[in-house]
N, C-alpha and C positions, 0 to 999 in steps of 0.2 A: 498666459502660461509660458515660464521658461524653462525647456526641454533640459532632461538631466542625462546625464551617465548615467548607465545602469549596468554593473552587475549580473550577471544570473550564474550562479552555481547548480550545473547537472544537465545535461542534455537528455533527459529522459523525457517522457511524455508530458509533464509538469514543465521543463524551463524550454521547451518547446511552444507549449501555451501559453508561456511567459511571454517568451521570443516574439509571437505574434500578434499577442494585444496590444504592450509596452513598445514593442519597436516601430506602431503607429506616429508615435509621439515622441518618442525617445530615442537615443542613441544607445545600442545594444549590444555588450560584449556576452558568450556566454561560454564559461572556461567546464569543460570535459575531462576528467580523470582519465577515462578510458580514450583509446584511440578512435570508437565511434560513435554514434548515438544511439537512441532509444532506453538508455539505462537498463533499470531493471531485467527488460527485454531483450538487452544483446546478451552476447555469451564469451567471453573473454577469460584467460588461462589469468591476465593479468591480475581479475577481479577478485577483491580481497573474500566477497559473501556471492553463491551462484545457486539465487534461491530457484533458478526458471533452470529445471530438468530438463531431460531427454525426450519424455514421453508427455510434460505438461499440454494442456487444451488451456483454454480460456472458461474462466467458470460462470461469462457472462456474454449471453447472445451478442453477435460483434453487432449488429444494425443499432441496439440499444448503448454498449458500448464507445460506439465511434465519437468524434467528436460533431456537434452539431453540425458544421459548417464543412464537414469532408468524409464522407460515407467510406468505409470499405467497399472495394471493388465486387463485383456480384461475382468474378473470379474467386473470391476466396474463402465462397463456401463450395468445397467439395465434396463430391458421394463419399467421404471415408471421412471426414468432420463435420460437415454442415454447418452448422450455425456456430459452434464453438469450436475454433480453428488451433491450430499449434502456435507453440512463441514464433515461428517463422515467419508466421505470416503479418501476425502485428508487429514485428522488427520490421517487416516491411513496409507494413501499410506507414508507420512511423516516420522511416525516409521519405517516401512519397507524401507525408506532408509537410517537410521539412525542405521536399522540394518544391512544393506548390508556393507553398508561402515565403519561398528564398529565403532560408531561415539557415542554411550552412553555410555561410557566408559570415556571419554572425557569432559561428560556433571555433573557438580554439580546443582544437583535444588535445588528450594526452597532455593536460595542464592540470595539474594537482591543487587549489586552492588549502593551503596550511595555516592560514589565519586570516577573519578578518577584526578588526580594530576601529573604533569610531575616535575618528579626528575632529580636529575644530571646522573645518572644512568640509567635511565627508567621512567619507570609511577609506581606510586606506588595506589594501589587499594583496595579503603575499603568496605569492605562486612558486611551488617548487624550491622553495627557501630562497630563493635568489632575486625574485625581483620583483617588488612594489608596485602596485598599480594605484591611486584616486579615483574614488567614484561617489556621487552624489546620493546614489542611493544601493542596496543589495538585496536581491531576492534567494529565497535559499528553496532549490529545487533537488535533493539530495534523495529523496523518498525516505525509504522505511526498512528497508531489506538488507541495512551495512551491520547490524550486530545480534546474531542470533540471543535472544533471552532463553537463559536457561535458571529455573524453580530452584530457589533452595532445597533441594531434599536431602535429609539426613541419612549418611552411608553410603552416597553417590562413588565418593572419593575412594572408598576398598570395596567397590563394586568390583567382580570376577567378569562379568563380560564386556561387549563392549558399547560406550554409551555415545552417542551423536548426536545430530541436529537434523533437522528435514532440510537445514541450508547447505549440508554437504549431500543430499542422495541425487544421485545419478540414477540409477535404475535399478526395477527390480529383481530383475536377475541377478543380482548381486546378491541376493537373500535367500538364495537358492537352496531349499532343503533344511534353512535355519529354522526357531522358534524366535516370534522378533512380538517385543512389544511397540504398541506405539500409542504413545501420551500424548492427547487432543482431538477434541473429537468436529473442530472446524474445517475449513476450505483443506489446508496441506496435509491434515490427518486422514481427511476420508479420500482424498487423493494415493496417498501412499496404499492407507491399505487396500483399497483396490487394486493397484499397482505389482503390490508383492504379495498379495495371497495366493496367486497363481504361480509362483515359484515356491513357493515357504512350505514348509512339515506346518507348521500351525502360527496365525497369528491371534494376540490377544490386543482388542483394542481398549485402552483406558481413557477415561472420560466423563463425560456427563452430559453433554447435547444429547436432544431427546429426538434424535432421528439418527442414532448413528445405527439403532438392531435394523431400524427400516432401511436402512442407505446400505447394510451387509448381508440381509435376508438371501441373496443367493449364494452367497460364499460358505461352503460348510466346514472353511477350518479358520473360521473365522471367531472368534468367542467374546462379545463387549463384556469390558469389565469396570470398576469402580477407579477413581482417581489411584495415582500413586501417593502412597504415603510417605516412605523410606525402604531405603534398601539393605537389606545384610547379607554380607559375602555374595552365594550365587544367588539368592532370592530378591524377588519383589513385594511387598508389603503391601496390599490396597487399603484405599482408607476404609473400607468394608471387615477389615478383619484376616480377606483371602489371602492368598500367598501363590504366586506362580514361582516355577523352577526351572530349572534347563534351557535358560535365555540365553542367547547367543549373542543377541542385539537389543538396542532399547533404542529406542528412539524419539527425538523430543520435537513432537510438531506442536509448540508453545511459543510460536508468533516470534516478533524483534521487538528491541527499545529504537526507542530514535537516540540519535546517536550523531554530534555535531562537533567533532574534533578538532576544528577550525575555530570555535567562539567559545571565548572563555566562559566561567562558569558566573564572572562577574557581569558579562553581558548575556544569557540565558541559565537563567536558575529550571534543571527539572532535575527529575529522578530516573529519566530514562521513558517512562510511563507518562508526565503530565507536564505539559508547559505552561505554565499557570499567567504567562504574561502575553498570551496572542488575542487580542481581540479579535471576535468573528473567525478563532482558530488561525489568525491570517496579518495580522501587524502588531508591531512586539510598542507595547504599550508606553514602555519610555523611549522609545526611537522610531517616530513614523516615516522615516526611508529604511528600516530592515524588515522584512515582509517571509514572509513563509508559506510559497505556495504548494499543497496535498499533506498536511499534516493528518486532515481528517481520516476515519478507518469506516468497514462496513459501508462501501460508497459504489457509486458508478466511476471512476475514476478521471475519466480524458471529461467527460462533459464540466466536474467539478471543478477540475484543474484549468478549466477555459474560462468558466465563471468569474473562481476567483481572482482567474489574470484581470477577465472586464473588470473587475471593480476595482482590484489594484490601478488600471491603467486612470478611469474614473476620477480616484481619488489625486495621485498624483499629477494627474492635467487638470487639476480644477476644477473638475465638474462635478464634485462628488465634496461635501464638506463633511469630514469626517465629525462625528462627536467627540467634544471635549476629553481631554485626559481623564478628567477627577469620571464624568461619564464613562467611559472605558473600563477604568477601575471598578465603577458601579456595576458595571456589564461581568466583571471578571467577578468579582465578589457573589454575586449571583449567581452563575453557575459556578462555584469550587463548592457553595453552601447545600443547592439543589443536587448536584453531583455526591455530597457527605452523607443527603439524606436516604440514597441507594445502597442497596448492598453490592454494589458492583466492584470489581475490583482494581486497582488503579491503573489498569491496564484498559482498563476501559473507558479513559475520559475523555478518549476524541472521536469513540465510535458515534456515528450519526444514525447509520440504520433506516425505519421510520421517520426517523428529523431532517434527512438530506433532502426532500423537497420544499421542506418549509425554508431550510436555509438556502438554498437557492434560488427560492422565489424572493426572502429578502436580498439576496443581495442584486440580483437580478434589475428589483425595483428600484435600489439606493443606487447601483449604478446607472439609471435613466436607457436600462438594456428592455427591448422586446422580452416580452415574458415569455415562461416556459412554455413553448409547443403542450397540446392538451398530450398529443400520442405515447410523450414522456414519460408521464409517471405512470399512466393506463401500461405500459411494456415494462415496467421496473416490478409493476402488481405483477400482473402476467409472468414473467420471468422469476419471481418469488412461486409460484404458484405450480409454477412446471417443473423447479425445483425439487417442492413437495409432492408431486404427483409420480414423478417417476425419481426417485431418491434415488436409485441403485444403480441408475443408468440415463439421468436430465439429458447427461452432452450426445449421446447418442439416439435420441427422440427431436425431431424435426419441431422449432419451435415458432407457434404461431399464435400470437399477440389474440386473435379476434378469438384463438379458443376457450379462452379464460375472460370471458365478461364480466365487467366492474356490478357488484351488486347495485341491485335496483332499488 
């Protein structure tokens, strides 16, 4: 094996995982936008998208959460969070593993990566417009949360009120006394409207998840309603035929694209929605030194993002022989085909869901990694479970793995 350079773009949780598998082997630069780590999880004036509010919790048990090999502290579940703690406290746990594993030492912040480029040599990397770096190989740890997706809907543009993102809400007192839609009926939507129903004259939530009446049942000025259709002048349109009025606010909790303003579109073809060239979600098919770690969606996040580092680090030490290109391609052809044959929408093609322990356990295997702990996926059921059991109120019910037994 001869050890490369490596790259890593994004000090958040993902080029943190990088950091610590790859820098086994490798020699490991990782350049930072922001001035500190944790990505998604810090909270910086500078930060172009601040999708992590004021009052956000974690919408997954932290002991399930954590990364396998470094527990959150039994400090940071508190009598007023418990189990699903504030961004505080995973910014922190974050540091303290970035200090265990002497991983900031590693880290350049407040370095802006503005291109990279595949040379004859390597990739050559420009920081800050100013200066060139060579490296053998690049990981791209960026996440998911830099470009709010906003739905084409027709009449948005001579809409009377006013229309935003869930990536600008602060709090919801800010909604104080308004009539506020809010379009989505996932993780950020049932967050909000819980958030702002307690200050709002009335919210109307739009959607179609089939647990949003049960996730609002105690709210009584709360009203689920049908997707949006189009808007005119002060009206909302649903695809139902209804019509709400006297909006003040709309609001669009409708997820991000990925979003990679540094690679050309000649070196990564998507649409925003689908990167049709990552094998295993995770090395770009014609270039196997540019690698892409946390693309997937619907995940456990820090355990995925460790995964994928072992078998990145695997593959490029040798120990791991990747399959063939024209293989690769076979692989990619296969799921774009099984993917066409869903009604799902293109926004959906790197959710895993249901699939993330099968894909874990492959890669786990092809990396020659100890297999997944049994307790893992038995607390991802569990934590699915107690979701649905207490909808209106999971983060605030004490959550415990043995209450929900795996059928027999």
């Amino acid at each position: 094996m001869v050890p490369m350079n490596i790259a890593i773009i994004g000090a958040g949780a993902a080029g943190l995982a990088a950091a610590k598998n790859l820098g086994t082997c490798h020699t490991i630069t990782v350049f930072e936008a922001l001035p500190s780590l944790a990505g998604v999880w810090a909270s910086h004036a500078s930060a172009p998208c601040q999708p992590i509010y004021e009052e956000l919790r974690t919408n997954i048990p932290i002991d399930l959460m954590a990364f396998w090999d470094f527990p959150f502290d039994a400090s940071d579940k508190t009598a007023s969070t418990g189990d699903f703690p504030e961004a505080d406290v995973v910014r922190a746990y974050l540091a303290r593993y970035a200090d265990h594993f002497n991983l900031v030492p590693l880290i350049q912040f407040d370095r802006r990566v503005v291109s990279v480029e595949k040379a004859s040599d390597g990739w050559q990397v420009l920081l800050d417009s100013i200066e060139t770096s060579r490296f053998d190989a690049v990981v791209v740890c960026t996440g998911h949360y830099h470009q709010p997706y906003f739905p084409a809907v027709p009449g948005l543009e001579g809409f009377h009120g006013r229309a935003t993102h869930s990536a600008n809400f602060v709090s919801g007192v800010d909604h104080r006394n308004e009539t506020v839609v809010i379009w989505g009926g996932h993780a950020s939507g049932t967050d909000l409207v819980r958030l702002i129903a307690p200050h709002a004259k009335r919210v109307f939530w739009s959607g179609h998840a089939p647990t949003m009446a049960e996730a609002t049942s105690d709210l009584s000025n709360v009203q689920c309603c049908a997707d949006i259709e189009h808007f005119e002048d002060e009206r909302v349109v649903l695809s139902d035929g209804e019509t709400i009025t006297g909006i003040d606010t709309v609001i669009f909790c409708t997820g991000y694209q990925y979003d990679f303003p540094f690679l050309t579109e000649s070196l990564l073809h998507h649409d925003g929605f689908q990167l049709t060239q990552l094998y295993r979600d995770l090395l770009h098919v014609d270039h196997p030194t540019l690698a892409f770690v946390g693309i997937p969606s619907l995940i456990i996040p820090f355990p995925l993002f460790d995964i994928q580092s072992r078998w990145l680090n695997a593959l490029w030490s040798g120990n791991l022989i990747a399959p063939s290109s024209e293989d690769q391609r076979t692989w990619l052809l296969a799921r774009d085909q099984a993917f066409a044959q869903t009604a799902l929408p293109p926004r959906a093609f790197h959710r895993l869901g249901e699939r993330q322990m099968h894909y874990l356990t492959d890669l786990l295997f092809e990396a020659g990694e100890p297999p997944m702990p049994d307790w893992f996926a038995s607390a991802a059921k569990a934590a699915q479970s107690h979701r649905l059991r207490y909808a209106s109120n999971y983060r605030d019910q004490p959550f415990n793995p043995s209450a929900y037994p795996p059928p027999s």
